[in-house]
VEXMI-609712 format. One record per atom (N, C-alpha, C): residue in one letter; z, x, y negated. Coordinates in steps of 0.001 Angstrom, whole numbers, plus 500000, padded with zeros to 6 digits. Last residue first. Example, Ala and Ser with C-alpha at 12.3 -4.5 7.8 and 13.67 -1.06 7.14 Angstrom:
REM VEXMI-609712
S507080512850502250S507140513670501060S507870512900499970A507800513190505690A507800512300504500A507800513200503300
REM end
This chain:
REM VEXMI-609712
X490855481548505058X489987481929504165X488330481373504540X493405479006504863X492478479755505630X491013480103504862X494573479191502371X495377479068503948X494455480174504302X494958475968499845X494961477781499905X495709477869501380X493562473928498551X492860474029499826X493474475761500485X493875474127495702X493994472634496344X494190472954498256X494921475942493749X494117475795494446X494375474933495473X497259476020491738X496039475932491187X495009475706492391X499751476037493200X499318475140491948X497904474602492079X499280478257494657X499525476962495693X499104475966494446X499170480440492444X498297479915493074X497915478911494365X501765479790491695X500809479556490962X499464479745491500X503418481085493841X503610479290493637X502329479123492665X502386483399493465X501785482729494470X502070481262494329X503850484469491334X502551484626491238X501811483472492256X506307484323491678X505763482717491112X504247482870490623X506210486169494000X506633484829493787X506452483651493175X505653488655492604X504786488179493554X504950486501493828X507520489356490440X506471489316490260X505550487909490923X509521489648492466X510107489095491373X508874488358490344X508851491624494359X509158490277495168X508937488918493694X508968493499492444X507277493250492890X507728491872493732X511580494099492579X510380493528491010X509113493162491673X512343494635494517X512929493676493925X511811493418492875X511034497247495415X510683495930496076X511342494442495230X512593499213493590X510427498342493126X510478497092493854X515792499055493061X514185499187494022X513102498519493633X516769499894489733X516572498731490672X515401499017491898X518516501995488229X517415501886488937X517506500616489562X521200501875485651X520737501845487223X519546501620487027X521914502062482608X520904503212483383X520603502800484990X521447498971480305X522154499990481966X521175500962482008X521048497545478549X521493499092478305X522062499830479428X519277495286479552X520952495566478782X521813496428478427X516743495709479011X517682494270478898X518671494246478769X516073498445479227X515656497732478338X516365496192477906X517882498547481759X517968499828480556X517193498916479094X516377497418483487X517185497070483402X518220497602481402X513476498933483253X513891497286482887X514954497281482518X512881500922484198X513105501167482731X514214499942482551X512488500948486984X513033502324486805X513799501911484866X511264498930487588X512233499104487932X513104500237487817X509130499048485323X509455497979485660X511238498584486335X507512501316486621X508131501093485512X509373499902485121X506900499499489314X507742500874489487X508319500975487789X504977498165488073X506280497363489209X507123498619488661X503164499605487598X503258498706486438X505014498174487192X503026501144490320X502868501409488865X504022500892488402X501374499250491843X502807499173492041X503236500109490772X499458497598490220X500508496698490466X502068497837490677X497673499940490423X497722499195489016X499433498793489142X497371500424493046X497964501131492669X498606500738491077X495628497656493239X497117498329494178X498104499132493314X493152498399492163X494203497223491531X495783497519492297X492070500469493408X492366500181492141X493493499342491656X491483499128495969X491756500372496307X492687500942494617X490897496401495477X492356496714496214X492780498071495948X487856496847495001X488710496261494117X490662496555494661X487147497815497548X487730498684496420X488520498790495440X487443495815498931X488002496498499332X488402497788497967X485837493525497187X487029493612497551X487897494624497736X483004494973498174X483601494709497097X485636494880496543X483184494650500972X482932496032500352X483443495816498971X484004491806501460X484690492981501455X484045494403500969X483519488810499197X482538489935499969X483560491490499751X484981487317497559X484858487324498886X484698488817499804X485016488219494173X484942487730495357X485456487994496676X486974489471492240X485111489603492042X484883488850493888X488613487653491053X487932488447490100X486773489031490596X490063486562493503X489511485473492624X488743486863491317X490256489342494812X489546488008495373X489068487467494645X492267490077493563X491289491270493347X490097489959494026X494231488334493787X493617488651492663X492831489601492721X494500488716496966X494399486989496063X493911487407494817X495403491153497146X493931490876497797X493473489551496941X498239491196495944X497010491599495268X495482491382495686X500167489571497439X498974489271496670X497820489766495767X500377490634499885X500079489394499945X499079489353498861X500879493446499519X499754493252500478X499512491917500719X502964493255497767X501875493613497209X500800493255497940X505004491583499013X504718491056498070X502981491828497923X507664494156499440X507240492840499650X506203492642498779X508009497250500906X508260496958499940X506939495071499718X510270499192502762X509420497844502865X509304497303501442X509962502809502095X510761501892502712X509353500574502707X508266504940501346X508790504111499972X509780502922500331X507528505920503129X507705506966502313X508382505984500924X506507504538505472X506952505921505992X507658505980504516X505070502244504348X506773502154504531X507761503453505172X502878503861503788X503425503252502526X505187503062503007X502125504239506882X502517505057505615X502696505072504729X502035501397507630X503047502281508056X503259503549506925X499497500358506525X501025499647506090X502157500678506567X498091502246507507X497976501956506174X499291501569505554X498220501137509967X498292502502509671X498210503042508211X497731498763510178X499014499326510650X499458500532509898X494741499354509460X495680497827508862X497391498155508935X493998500071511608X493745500399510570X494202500108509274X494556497772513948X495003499640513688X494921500290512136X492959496246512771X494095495821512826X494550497130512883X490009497195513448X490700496898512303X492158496737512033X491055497094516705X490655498482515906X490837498288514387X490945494490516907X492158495153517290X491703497010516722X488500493543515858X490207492786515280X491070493956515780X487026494966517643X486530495698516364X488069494520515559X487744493539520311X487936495178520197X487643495835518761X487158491436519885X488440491806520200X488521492926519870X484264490753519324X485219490497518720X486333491233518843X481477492381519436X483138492755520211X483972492248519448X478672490995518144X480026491734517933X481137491622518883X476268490128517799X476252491164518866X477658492044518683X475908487840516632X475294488447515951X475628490256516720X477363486149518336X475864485491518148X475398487178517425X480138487156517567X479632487173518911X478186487221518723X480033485870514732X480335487616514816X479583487733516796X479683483071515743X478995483497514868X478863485198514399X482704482948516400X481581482686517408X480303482755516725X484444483483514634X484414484387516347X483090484097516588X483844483425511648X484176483025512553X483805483918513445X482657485328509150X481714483796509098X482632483128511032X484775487109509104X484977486086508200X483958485249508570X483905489252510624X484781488340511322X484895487500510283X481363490368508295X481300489845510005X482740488537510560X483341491462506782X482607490044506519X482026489697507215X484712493125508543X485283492406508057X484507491474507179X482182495205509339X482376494098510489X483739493250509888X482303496384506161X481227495184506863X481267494188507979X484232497813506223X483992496185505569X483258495531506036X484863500021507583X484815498472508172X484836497677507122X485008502059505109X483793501464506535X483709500693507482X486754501506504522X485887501046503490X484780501653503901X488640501898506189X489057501180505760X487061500222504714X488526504586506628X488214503611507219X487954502205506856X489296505382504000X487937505776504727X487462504771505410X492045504604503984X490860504344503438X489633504334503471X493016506171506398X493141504829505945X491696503834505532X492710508964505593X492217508354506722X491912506778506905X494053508924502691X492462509384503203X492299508897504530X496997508362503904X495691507095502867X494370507835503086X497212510247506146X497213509129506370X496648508182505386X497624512375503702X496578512423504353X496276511151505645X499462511160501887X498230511530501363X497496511869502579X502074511084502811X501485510195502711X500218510045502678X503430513906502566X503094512846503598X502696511907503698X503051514770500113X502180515281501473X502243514503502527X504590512393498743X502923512708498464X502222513702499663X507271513710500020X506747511819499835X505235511795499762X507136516500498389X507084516199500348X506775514708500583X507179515591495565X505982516151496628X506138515881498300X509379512906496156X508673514064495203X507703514325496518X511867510215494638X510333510149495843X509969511864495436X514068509182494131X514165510343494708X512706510727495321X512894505606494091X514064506297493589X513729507953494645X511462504020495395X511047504671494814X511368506041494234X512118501409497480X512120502286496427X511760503537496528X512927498210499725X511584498979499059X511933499791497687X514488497264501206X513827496527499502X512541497227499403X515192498676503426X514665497443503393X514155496347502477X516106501341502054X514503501059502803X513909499935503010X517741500210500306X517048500713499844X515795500742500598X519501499285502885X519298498389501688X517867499249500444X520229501999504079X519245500908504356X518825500009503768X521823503367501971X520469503601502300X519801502687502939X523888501631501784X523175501526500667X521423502092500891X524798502056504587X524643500702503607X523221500467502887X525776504363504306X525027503973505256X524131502936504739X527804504325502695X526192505179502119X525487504819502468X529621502815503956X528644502254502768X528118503030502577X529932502670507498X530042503490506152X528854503120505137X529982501301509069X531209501289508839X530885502143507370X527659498619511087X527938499983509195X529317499455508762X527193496756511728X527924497468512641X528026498582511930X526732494481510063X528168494785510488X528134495283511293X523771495099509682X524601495278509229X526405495173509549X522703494216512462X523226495211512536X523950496053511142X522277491370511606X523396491531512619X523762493298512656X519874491981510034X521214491337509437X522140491546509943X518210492745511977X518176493908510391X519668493229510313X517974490606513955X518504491846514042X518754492721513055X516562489143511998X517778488204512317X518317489472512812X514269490154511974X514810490427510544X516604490046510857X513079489724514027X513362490938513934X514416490931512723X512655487063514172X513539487895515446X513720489527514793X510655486872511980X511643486215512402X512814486614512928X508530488455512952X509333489328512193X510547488181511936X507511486901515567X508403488232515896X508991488924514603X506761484458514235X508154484449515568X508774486255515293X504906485588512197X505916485221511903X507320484566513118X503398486504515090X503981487571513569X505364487220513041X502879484116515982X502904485516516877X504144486337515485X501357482826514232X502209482196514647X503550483804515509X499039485232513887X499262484546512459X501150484099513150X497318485063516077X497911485957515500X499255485665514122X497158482273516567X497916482903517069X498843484090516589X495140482070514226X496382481398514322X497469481912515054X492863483937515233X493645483772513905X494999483316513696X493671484495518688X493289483999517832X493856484114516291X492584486533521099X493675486394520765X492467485430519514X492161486908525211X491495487137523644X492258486274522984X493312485345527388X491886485533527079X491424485764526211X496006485588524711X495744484800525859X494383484626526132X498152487181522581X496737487439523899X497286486290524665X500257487280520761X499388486332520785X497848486445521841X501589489300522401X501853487579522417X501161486300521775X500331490881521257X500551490923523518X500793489025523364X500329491223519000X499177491274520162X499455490986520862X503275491800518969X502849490331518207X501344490403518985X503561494154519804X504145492940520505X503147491713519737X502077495608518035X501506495688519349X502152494776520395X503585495378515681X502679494554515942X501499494696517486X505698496761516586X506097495054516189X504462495175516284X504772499645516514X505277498607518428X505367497451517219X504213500167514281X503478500025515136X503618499393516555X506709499988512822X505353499285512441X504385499032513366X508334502070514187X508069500861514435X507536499592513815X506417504251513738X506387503774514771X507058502662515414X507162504295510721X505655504230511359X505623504029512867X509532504704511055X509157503539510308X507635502910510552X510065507112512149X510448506340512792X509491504547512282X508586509047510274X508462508621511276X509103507537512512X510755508404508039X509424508249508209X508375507797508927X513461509543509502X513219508419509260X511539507841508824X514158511783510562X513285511315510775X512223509836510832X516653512401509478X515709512958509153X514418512674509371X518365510886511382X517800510428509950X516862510680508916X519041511144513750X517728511071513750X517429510783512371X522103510459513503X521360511950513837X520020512422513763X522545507792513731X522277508822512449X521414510582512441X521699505804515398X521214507185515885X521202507882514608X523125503382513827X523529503867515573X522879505625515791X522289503482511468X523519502808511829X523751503542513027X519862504787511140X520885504501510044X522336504698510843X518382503589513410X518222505317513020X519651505068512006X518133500596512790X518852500791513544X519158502817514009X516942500207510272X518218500367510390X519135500811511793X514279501553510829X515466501831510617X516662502110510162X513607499514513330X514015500363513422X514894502078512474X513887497310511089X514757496921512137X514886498691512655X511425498076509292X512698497767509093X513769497660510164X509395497989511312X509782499316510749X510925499328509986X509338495414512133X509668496093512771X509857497254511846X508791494086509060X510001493507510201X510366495128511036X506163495240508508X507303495342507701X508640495329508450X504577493683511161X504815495361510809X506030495764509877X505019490974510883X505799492096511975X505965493630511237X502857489655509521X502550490071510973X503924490677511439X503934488949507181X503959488395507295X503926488526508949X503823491967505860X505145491768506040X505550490032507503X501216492441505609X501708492900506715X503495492842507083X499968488987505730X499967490637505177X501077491219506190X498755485975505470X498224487470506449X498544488466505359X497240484181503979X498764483853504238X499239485239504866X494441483601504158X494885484028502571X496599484391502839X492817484339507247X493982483416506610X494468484173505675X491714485702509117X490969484415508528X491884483865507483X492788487880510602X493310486564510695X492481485234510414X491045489700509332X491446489984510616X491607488158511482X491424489394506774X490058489446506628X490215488892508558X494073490110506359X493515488611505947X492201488227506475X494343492630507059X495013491648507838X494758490155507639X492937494081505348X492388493850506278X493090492867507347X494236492878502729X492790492684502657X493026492510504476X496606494393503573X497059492813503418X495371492681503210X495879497202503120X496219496638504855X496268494967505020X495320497178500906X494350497516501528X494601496760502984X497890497283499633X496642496033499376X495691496156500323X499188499382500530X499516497803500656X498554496932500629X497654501759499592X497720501717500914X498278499927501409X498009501392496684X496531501741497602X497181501163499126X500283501630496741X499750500192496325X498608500176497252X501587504015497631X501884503076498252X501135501408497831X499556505859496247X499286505285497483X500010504638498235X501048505478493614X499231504992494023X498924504973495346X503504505752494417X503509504771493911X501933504260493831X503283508730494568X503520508029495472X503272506683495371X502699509485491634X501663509668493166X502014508728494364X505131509008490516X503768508044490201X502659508288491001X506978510824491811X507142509284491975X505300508846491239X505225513159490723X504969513001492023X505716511610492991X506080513702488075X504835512941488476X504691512697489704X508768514479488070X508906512663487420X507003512646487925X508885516867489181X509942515539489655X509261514498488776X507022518650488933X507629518682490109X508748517544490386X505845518144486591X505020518046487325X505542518024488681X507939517726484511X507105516890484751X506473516788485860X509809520445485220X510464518995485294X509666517943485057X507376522741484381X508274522152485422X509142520995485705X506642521159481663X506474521376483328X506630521572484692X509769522081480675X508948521275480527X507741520708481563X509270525049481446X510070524142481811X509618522896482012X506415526641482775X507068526161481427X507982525306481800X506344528356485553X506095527838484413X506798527204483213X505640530337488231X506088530333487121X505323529447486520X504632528783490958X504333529629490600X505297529368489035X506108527819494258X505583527198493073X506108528178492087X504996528949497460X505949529052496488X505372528486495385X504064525514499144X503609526921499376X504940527270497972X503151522960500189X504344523344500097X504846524994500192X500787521806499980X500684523063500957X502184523486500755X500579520724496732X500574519757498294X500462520785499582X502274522484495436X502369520975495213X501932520398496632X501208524828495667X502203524741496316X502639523169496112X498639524438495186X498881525058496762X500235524560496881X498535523995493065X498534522489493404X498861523285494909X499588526879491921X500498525347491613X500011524333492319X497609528409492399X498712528386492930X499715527244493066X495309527312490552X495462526911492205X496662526979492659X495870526006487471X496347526944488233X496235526693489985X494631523532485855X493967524747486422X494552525884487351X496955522571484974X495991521847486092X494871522335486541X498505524390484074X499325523643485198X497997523180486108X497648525238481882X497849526073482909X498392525596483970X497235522893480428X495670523174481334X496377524370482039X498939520333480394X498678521330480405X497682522305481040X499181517421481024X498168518093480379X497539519358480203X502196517264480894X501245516195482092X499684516784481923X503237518340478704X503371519143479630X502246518554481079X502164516141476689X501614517778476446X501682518566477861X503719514216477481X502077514239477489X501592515639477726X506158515176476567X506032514774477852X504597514830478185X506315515348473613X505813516713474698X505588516792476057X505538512807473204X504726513625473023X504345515282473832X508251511340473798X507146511388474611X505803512232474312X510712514789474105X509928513332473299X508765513064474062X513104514971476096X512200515733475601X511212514305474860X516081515271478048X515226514621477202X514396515990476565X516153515106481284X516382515911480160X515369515515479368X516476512181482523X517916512879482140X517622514040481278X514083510232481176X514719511096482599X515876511652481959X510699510036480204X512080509226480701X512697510198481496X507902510303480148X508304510382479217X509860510077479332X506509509307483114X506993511089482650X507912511247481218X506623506982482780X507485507274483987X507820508887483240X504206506539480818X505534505789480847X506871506595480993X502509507663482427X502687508623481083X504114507646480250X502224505567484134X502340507047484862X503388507905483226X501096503852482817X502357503377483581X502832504737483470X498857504514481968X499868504171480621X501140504251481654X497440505040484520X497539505888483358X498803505851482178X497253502514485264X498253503447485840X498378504244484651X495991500785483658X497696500886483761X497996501784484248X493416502445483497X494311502012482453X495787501838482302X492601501617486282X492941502631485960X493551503057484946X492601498693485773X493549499593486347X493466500813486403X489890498392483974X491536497904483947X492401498449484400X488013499518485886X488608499798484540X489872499759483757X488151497976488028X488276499312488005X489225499916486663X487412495149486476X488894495477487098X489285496930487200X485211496017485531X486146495939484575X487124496138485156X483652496770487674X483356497681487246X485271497648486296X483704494101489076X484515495205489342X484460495814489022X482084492678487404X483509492379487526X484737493218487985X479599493842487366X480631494155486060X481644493431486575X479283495285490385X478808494614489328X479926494824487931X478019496969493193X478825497297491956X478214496647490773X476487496621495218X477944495859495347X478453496453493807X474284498059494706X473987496793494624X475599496243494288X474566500745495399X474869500150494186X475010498959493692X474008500270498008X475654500714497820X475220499790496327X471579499739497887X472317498411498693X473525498676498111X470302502060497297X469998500775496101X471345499955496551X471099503695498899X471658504048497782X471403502375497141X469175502849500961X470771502605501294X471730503024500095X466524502862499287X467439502104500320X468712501577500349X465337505459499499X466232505361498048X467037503584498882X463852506057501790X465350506950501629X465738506172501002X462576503503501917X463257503769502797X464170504733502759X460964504111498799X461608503261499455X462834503122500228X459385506401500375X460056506481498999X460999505386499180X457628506318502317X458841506883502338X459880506753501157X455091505905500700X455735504786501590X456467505245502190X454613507976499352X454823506385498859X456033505609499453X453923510008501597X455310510036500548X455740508819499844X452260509016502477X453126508961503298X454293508946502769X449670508466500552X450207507397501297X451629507776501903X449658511452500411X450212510714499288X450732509364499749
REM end
């Protein structure tokens, strides 16, 4: 009886500690956003070239032969044959819901990488547009666009790999015996600097405006044409992401008490910044694999998921995992309805324009309000 007692404890433990991080601030934010998406999402389905009222739009987003049928999600994410159905459904579930999938893991996946790039750096200023990554996956491609059209198909992948060389330069250059916050930080903004000054120059070498227009689209950031193949490719890079993501929190409130205090307490600095930082890439790359560069979210949503339930990354991290998707949503409506609502246009505007449009005097308002905003 003594043994079982005093075992009791020690399993229930690591359950008490998880629960511990779940208070009512994040319970509400959770709450909250799951809310917008929801309204956002049932927004997006109710709109489109064949009309149908928003009621039956609901009805078809609902349908229990749609969300019970295996065949249908086989072929939704296994790109398998997609099984007979109701029109109506069909034109909900195969074109207008699979932009609002994409749109959760391009937030999910933004906020998450701008958390770990802040957490990385030390610095509220750290996302991934700010390091390079955005820069480079932009530069390369425009430069797939313009010079190697032939590779266009492979634009995704291209975007992810050059997300990934810009910030494996910005490492090299900020290494000197092990790299610093600042460095990192100085490093980023030289190399997406240099990079962006190339995005510009290789516009005049586009003789052809489709050309144009498509890069201008990857380099805003949209949304426009997104469907299932956008969601298979994305979706299993955010599960990896994330995962990770929200098993390094801990050595990310590790590198927040400083280098030399993570050392004292038996940490590889370098090697757990530069493994987070992967993680961080890889996050930001598959959001710009599938929606282009889109500004703003990985700055500030960490800042408001921050000031609502704190510091402390396990927290945080989730809070991002929620609130992300909230933002790009709520953005994405935004750029799909707005214009149509203000002046009776049908164009689309790229998300990146509304979320830049958003993010902007979101942040002059928090330079306002906080006396001391940099370094975390």
């Amino acid at each position: 009886m003594r043994e079982e007692t005093a075992s009791r404890p020690e399993s229930t433990a690591p359950r008490e500690r998880l629960l511990d991080h779940v208070d009512g601030a994040l319970a509400t934010l959770c709450l909250g956003s799951v809310l917008v998406v929801v309204a956002g999402g049932l927004v997006q389905v109710s709109f489109g070239s064949y009309s149908m009222t928003p009621i039956q739009a609901w009805q078809a987003v609902f349908n229990p032969d749609v969300i019970f049928d295996l065949r249908a999600w086989e072929a939704f994410l296994l790109d398998a044959d997609l099984p007979e159905m109701e029109q109506r459904s069909l034109i909900v579930w195969n074109i207008r819901l699979p932009r609002v999938f994409v749109a959760v893991a391009v937030g999910m996946n933004l906020a998450v990488s701008g958390a770990i790039f802040q957490a990385v750096t030390r610095n509220e200023l750290a996302s991934p547009f700010i390091l390079g990554v955005s820069s480079g996956a932009g530069l390369l491609i425009l430069l797939t666009l313009v010079v190697f059209s032939g590779l266009s198909a492979f634009l995704p992948l291209v975007a992810s790999v050059g997300g990934a060389v810009a910030f494996l330069i910005v490492y090299a250059i900020a290494w000197k015996n092990g790299t610093s916050p600042v460095r990192l930080v100085l490093a980023g903004v030289i190399v997406g600097t240099v990079f962006q000054s190339l995005q510009t120059g290789l516009f005049f070498f586009a003789d052809d405006i489709g050309v144009v227009q498509s890069a201008i689209a990857w380099t805003t950031g949209s949304l426009t044409g997104t469907d299932w193949e956008q969601v298979r490719m994305a979706l299993p890079w955010t599960i990896v992401a994330m995962g990770l993501s929200l098993l390094g929190a801990r050595q990310l409130n590790v590198l927040l008490l400083g280098e030399q205090t993570a050392r004292s307490l038996g940490m590889s600095v370098e090697k757990v910044r530069f493994a987070l930082s992967g993680v961080a890439v890889l996050a930001a790359a598959a959001s710009i694999a599938v929606a282009g560069i889109v500004g703003f979210v990985g700055l500030i949503v960490p800042h408001m998921v921050r000031n609502i339930v704190g510091s402390e990354y396990r927290k945080l991290i989730v809070g991002c995992l929620f609130a992300g998707p909230a933002l790009m949503v709520a953005a994405d409506v935004g750029a799909r309805l707005g214009l149509g609502l203000l002046v009776g246009a049908s164009v689309q505007i790229p998300v990146g324009i509304v979320t830049g449009l958003v993010g902007g005097p979101y942040f002059l308002y928090l330079m306002r309000k906080q006396e001391a905003l940099g370094e975390i």
